[in-house]
C-alpha positions as CSV (number, residue, x, y, z in Angstrom):
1,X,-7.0,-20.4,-1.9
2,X,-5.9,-22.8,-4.4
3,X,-8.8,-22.2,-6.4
4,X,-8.0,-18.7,-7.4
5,X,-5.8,-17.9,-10.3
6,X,-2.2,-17.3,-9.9
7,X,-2.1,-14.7,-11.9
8,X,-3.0,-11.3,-10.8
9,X,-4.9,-10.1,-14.2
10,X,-7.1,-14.0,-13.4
11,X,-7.9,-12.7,-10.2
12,X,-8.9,-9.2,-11.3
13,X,-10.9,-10.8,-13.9
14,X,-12.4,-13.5,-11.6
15,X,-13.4,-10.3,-9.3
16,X,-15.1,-8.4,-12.1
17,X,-17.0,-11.7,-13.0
18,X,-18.3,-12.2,-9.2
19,X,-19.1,-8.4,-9.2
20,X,-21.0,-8.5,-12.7
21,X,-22.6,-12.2,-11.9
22,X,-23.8,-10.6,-8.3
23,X,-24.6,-7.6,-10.4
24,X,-27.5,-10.3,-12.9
25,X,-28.3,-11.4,-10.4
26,X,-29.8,-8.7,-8.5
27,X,-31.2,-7.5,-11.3
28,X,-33.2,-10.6,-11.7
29,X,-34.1,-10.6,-8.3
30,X,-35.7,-6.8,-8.7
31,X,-36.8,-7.6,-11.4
32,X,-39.1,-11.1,-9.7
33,X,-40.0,-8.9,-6.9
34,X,-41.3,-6.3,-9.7
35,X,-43.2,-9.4,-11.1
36,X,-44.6,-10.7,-7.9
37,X,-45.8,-7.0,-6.8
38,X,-47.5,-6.7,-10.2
39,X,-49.2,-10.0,-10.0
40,X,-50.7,-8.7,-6.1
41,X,-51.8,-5.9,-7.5
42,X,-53.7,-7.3,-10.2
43,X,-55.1,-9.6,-7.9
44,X,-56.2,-7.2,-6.1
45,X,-57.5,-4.9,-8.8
46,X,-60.1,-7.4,-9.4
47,X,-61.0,-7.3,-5.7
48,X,-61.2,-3.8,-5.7
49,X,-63.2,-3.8,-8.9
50,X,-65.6,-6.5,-7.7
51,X,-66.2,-4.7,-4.8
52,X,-66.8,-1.4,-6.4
53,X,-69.5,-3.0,-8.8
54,X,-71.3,-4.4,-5.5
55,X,-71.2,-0.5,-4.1
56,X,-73.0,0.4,-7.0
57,X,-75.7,-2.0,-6.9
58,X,-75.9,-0.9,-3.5
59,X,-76.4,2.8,-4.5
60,X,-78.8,1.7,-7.5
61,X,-80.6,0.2,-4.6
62,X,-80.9,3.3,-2.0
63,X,-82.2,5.2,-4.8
64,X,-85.2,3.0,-5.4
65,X,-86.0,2.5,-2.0
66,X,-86.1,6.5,-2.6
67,X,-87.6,7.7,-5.5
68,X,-89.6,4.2,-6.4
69,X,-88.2,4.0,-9.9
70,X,-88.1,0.4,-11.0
71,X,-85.3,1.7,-13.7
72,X,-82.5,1.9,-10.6
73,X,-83.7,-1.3,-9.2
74,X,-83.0,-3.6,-12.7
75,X,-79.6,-1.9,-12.7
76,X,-79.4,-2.9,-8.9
77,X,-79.9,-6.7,-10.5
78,X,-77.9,-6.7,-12.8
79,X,-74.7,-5.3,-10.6
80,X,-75.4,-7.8,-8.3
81,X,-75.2,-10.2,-11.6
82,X,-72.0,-8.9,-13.1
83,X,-70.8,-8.8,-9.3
84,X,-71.5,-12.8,-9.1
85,X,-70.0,-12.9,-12.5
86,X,-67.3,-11.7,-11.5
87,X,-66.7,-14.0,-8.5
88,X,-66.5,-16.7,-10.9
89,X,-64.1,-16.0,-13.4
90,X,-61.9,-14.5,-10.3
91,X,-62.3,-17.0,-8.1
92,X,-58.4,-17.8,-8.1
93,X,-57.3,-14.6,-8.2
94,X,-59.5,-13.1,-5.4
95,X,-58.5,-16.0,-3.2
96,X,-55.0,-15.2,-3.8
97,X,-54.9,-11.5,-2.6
98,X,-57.2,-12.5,0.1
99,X,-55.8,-15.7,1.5
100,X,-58.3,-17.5,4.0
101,X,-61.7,-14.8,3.4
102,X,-64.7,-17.1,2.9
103,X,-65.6,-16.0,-0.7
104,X,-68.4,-18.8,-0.9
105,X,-70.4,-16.3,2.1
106,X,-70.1,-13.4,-0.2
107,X,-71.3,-15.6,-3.3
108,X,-74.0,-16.8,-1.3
109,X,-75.1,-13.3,0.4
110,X,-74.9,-11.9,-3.4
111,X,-77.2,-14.7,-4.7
112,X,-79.9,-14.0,-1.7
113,X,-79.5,-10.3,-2.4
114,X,-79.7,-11.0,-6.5
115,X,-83.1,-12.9,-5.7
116,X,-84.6,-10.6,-3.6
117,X,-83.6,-7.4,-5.4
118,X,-85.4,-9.9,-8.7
119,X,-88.0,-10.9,-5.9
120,X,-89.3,-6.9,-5.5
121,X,-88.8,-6.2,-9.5
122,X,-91.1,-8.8,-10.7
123,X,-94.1,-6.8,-8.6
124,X,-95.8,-4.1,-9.3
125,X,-94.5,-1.1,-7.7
126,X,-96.5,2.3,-6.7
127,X,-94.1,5.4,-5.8
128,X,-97.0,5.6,-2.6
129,X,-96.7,2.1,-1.5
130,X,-95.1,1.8,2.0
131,X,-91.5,0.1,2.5
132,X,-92.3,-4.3,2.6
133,X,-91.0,-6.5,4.3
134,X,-89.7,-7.9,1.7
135,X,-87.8,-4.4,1.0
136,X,-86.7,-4.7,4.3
137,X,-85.5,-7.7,4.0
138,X,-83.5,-7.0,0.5
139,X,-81.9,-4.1,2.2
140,X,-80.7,-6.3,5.2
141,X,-79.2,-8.6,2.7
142,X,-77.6,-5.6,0.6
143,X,-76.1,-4.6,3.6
144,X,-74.7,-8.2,4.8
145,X,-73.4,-8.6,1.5
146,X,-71.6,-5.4,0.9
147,X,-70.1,-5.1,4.3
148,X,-68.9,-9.4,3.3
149,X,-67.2,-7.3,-0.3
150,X,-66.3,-4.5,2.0
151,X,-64.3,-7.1,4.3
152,X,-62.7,-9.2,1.2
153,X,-61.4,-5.6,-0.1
154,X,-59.6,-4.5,3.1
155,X,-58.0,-7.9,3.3
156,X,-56.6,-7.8,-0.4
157,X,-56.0,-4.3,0.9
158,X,-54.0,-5.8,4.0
159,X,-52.5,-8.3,2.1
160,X,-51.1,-6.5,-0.7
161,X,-49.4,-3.8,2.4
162,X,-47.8,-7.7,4.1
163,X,-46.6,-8.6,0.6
164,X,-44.7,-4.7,0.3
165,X,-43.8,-4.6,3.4
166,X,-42.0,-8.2,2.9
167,X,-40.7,-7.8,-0.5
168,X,-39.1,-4.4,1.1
169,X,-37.2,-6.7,4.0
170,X,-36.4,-8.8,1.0
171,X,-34.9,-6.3,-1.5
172,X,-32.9,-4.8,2.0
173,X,-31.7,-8.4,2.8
174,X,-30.8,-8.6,-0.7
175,X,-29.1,-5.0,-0.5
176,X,-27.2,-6.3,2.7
177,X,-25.7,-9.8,1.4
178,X,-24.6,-8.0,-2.1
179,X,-22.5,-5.4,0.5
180,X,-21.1,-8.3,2.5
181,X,-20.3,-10.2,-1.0
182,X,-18.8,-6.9,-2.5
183,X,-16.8,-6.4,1.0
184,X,-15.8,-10.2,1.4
185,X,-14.9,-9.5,-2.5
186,X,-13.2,-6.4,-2.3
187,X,-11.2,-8.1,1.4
188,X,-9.9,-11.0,-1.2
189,X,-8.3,-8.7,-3.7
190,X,-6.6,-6.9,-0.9
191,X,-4.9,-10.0,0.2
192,X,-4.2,-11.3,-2.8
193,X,-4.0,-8.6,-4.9
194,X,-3.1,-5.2,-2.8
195,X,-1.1,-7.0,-0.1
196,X,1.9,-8.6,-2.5
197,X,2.4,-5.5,-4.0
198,X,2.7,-3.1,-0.6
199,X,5.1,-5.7,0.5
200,X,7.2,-5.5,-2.7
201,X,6.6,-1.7,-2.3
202,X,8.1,-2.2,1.1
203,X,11.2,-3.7,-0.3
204,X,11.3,-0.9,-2.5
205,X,11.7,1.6,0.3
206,X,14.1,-0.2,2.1
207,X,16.0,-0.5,-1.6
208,X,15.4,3.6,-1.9
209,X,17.5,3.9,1.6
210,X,20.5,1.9,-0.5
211,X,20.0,-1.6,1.1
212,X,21.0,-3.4,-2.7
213,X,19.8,-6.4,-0.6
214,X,17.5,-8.8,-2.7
215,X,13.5,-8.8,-3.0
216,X,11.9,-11.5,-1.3
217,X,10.9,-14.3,-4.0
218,X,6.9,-14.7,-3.4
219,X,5.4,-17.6,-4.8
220,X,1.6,-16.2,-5.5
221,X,1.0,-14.2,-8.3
222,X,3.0,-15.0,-11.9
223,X,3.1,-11.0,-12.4
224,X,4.4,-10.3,-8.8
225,X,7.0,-13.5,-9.0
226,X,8.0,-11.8,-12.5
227,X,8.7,-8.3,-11.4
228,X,10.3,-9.8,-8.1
229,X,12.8,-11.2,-10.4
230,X,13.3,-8.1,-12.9
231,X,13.5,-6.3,-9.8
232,X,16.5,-8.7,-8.4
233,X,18.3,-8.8,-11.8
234,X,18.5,-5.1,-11.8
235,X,19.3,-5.3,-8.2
236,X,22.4,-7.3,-9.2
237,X,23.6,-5.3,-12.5
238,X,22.9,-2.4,-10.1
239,X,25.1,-3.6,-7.2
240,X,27.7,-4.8,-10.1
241,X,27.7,-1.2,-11.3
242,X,28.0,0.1,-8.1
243,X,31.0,-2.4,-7.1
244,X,32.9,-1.2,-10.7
245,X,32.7,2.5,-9.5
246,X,34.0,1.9,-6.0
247,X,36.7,0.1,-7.6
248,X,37.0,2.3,-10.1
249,X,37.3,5.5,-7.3
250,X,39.7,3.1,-5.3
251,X,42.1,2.3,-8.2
252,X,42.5,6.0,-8.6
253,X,43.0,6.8,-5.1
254,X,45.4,4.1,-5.3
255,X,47.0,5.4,-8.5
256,X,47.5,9.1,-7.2
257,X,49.4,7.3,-3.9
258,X,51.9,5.3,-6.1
259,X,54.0,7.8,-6.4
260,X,54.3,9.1,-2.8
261,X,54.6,5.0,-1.2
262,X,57.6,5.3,-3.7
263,X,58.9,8.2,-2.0
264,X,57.7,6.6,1.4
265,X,59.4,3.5,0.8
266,X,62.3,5.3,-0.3
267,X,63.3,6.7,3.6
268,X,63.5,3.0,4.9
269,X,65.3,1.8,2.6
270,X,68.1,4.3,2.4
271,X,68.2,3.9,6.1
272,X,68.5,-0.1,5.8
273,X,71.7,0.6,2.9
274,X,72.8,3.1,4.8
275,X,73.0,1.0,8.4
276,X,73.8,-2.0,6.7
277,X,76.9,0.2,4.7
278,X,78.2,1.1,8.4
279,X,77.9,-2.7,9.7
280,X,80.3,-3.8,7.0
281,X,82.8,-1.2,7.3
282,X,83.3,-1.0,10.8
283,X,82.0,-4.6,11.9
284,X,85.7,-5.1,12.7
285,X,86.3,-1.9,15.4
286,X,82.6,-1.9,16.7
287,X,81.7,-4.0,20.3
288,X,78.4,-6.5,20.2
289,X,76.5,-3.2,21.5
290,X,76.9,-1.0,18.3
291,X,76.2,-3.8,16.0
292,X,73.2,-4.5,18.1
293,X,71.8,-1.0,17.2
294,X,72.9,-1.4,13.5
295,X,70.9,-4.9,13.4
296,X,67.6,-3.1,15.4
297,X,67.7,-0.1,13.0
298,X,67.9,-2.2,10.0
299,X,64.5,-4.1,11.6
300,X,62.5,-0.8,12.7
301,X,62.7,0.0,9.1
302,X,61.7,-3.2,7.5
303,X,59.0,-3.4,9.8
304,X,58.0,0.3,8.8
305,X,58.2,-0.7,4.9
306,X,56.0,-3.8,5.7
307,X,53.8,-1.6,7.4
308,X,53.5,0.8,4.2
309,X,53.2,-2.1,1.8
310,X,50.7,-3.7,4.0
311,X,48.1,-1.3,4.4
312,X,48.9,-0.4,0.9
313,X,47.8,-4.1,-0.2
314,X,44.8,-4.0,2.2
315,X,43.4,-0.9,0.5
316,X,44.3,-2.3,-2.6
317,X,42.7,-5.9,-2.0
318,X,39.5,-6.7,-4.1
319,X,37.6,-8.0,-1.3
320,X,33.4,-9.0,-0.9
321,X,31.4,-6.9,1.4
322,X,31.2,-7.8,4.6
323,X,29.8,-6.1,7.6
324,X,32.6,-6.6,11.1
325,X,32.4,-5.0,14.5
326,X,36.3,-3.6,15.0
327,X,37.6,-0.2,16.5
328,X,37.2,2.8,14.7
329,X,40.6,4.9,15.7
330,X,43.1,2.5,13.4
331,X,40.9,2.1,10.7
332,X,41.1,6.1,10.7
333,X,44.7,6.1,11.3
334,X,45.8,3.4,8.4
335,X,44.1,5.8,6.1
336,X,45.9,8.6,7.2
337,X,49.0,6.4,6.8
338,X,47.8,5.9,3.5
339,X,47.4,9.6,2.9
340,X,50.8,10.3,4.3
341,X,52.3,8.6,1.1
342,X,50.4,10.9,-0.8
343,X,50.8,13.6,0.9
344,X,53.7,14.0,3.6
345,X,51.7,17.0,5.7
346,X,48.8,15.3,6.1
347,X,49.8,12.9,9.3
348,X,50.3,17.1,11.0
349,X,47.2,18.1,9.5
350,X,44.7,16.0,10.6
351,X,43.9,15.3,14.2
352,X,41.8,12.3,15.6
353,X,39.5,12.7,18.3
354,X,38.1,9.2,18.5
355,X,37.8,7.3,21.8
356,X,40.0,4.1,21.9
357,X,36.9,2.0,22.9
358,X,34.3,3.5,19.8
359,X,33.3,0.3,17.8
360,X,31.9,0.3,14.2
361,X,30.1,-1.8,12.7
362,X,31.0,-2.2,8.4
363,X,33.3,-3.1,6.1
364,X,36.9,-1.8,7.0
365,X,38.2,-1.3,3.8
366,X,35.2,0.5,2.6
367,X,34.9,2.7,5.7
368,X,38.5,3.5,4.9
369,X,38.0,4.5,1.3
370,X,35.4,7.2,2.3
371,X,37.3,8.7,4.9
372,X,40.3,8.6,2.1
373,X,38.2,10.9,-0.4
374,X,36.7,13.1,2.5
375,X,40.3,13.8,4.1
376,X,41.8,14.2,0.6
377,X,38.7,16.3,-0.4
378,X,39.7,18.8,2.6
379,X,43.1,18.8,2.1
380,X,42.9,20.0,-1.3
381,X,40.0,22.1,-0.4
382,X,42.1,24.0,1.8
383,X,45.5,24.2,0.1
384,X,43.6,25.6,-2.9
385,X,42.2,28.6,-1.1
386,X,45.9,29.0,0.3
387,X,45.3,28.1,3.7
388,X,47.1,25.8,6.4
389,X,45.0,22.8,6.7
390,X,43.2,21.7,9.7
391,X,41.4,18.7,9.9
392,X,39.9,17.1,12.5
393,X,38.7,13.8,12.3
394,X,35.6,12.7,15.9
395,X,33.9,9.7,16.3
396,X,30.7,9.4,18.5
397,X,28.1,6.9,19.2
398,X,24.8,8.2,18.0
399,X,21.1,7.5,17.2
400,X,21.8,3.5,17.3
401,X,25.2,3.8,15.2
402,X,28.3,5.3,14.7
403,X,28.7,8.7,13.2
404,X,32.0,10.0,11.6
405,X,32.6,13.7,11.0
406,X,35.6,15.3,8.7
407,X,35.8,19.0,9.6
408,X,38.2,21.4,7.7
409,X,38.9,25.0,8.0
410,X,38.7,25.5,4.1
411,X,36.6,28.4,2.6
412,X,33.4,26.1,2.4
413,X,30.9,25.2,0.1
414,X,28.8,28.2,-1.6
415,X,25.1,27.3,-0.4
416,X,23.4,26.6,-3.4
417,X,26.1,23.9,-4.6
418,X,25.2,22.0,-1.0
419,X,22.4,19.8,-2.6
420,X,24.5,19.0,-5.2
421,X,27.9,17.5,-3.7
422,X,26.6,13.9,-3.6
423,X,25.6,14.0,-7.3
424,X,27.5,11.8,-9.3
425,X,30.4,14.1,-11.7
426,X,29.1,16.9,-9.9
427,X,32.5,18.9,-9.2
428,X,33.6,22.5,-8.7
429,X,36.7,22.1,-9.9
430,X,38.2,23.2,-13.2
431,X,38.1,20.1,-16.1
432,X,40.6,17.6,-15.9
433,X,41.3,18.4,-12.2
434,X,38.2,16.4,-10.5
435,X,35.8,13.6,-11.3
436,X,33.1,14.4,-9.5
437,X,32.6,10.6,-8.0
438,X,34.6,11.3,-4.5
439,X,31.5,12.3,-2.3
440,X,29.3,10.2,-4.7
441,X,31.5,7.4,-3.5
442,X,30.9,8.3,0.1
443,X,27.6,8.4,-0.4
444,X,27.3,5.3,-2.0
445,X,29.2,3.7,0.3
446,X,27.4,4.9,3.8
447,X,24.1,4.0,2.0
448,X,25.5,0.2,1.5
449,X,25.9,0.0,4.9
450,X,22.1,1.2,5.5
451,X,23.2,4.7,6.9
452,X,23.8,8.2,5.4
453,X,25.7,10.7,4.7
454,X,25.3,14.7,5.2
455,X,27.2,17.8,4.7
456,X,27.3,21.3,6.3
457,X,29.4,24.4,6.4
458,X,30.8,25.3,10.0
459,X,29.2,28.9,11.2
460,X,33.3,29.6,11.3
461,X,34.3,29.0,8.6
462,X,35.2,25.1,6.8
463,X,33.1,22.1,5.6
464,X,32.0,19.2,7.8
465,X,30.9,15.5,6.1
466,X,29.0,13.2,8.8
467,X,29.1,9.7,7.9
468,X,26.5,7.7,9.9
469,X,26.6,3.9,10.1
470,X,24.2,1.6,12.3
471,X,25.1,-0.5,15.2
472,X,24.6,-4.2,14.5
473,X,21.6,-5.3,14.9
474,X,20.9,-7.4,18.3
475,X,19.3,-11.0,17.4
């Protein structure tokens, strides 16, 4: 369709201009058929008025064969005159509404009947005189020639009912190719006009479920193209946003945990002085065996400070999004290493029950940020209302993905704040003491990966977040 406009206000406007041309030109056609019914029934008006003038000459007639009056029978003559008369200056038109009727019979059976009717007028009439021959003759003629009029009139008649009757089939044919036009019309705008914009309605959807992934450039409409890429530059300051407040959430995470990796690092190291203190003083007196176990101590705990400063620096690495298939359990157990430097009870207050064989499919580091703020969340929930925390962390494969659930055995959340918890700032906790964005993050982050996020209180007692990801697609 090269040929229509790019643009979707040229297209709208090229419709309106079809509808409104269609629209003349219906009206023109009415208003021809109106014409051409007009001129048939004129045509036959003169038919119809010709033959009503020979009727009366015909009457005048009957009433002097009746009552002898030589009065009706000039007024017979000179209908059958103006009846001629009329034939010729209608000649045309009274061949037109009656299309193959012999009008030269009529003309001649009106001329006999004129003569004879001027034939009997010229004598001299008694009212007691019996009905001539000649009489006889005139009314024979009268007849032939009014039953000839009689005949031209019903086919005018019969002609004029054709010519509705067609004109009727013409205004519905009309009627029927203006619907198909309007229809083929109104099929055009949908596909060019209606279509584009469902589809980037579509991508809207899929945008609403937190899929940041671009609009499909179409190359149709200049409006559509336009608003694709509005749509995509906010798409991108959107996803730049969002990327700034995960790393904004992260930072702090990483900033409470400072601190307590200090405190964890602290442990290996004083081990490693204090092994390596005991090698040099009694390297002399101790066998190969001894010093052996001074040298594998020393290891165990460099390896264990490499392992704090290594999942530190994961957590801590700026890295692009990307979607991997790995094992669930030691992404869950780094953060709780994690946690551990923050919080040295939280390795005996959280309990795993994740199969060694459950797979996700997402970004690691991500993953392990949310589970960060939702264990932290419950910890804190829970040490704040004075009770022994309890947290257990399952993993299960459901509905096509993976779903994550972090349960506590805090005091819950009151009912009406429920709809709320996701919000961004939206915290119960006193100023200065929460920012509101840990669930928001969550949130955030399950919707990146195309799944979701929910929240419940336990009929017991305690909060439980699910965190439902999808399973990777199959090609």
């Amino acid at each position: 369709m090269k040929l229509l406009p790019r643009s979707l206000h040229g297209k709208i406007l090229l419709g309106y201009i079809v509808l409104g041309a269609l629209f003349v030109l219906l009206v023109f056609a009415a208003l021809e058929q109106v014409r051409l019914l007009l001129s048939r029934v004129d045509d036959e008006h003169h038919v119809t008025r010709m033959h009503d003038v020979v009727r009366e000459a015909r009457r005048l007639e009957k009433n002097y064969l009746l009552f002898r009056k030589p009065s009706e029978l000039k007024s017979a003559v000179g209908k059958a005159e103006e009846a001629l008369a009329l034939i010729e200056r209608d000649r045309a038109l009274m061949q037109r509404a009656a299309p193959g009727f012999a009008l030269e019979d009529l003309e001649q059976s009106l001329h006999d009947w004129r003569d004879l009717l001027d034939d009997r007028l010229q004598r001299r009439i008694r009212p007691t005189d019996p009905i001539s021959p000649l009489e006889e003759r005139m009314t024979e003629v009268g007849k032939q020639a009014f039953e000839e009029s009689e005949r031209l009139s019903d086919q005018a008649r019969e002609a004029m009912r054709r010519a509705l009757s067609g004109q009727e089939s013409q205004l519905y044919t009309i009627m029927i190719a203006a619907v198909a036009l309007v229809l083929v019309i109104g099929q055009l705008v949908t596909r060019r006009v209606v279509a584009p914009l469902r589809e980037v309605e579509s991508d809207l959807a899929r945008i609403g479920t937190g899929n940041l992934a671009r609009l499909t450039p179409r190359d149709r409409d200049d409006e559509i193209a336009a608003l694709v890429t509005a749509f995509n530059r906010a798409l991108g300051d959107l996803e730049e946003r969002q990327l700034a407040v995960l790393r904004t959430a992260r930072l702090a995470s990483l900033g409470t945990m400072l601190s307590g990796v200090a405190h964890e690092l602290n442990n290996p190291l004083s081990n490693i002085s204090l092994n390596a203190q005991l090698l040099l003083e009694e390297r002399d007196v101790c066998d190969p065996a001894q010093i052996n176990g001074f040298v594998e101590q020393i290891d165990d705990q460099v390896q264990r400070a490499q392992r704090i400063v290594r999942t530190l620096l994961d957590f801590a690495r700026d890295s692009r999004f990307a979607l991997v298939r790995q094992p669930l359990r030691p992404l869950v157990e780094e953060t709780v290493a994690l946690l551990r430097a923050e919080r040295p009870d939280a390795a005996d207050a959280v309990t795993l029950q994740i199969e060694p064989e459950l797979h996700i499919h997402a970004d690691g580091q991500r993953i392990q940020q949310a589970l960060l703020n939702l264990i932290r969340n419950a910890l804190e929930a829970c040490v704040e209302a004075g009770i022994a925390p309890h947290i257990t962390v399952r993993g299960s494969a459901r509905d096509g993905g993976t779903e994550i659930s972090v349960c506590d055995n805090g005091p819950g959340i009151e009912p009406r704040n429920l709809p709320r918890v996701f919000d961004p700032f939206f915290t119960t906790k006193p100023v200065g003491k929460g920012s509101g964005l840990g669930l928001f993050v969550v949130h955030e982050i399950a919707a990146e990966h195309g799944g979701k996020a929910g929240i419940h209180n336990e009929p017991d007692g305690g909060t439980c977040v699910t965190l439902w990801i999808p399973a990777e697609e199959k090609a």
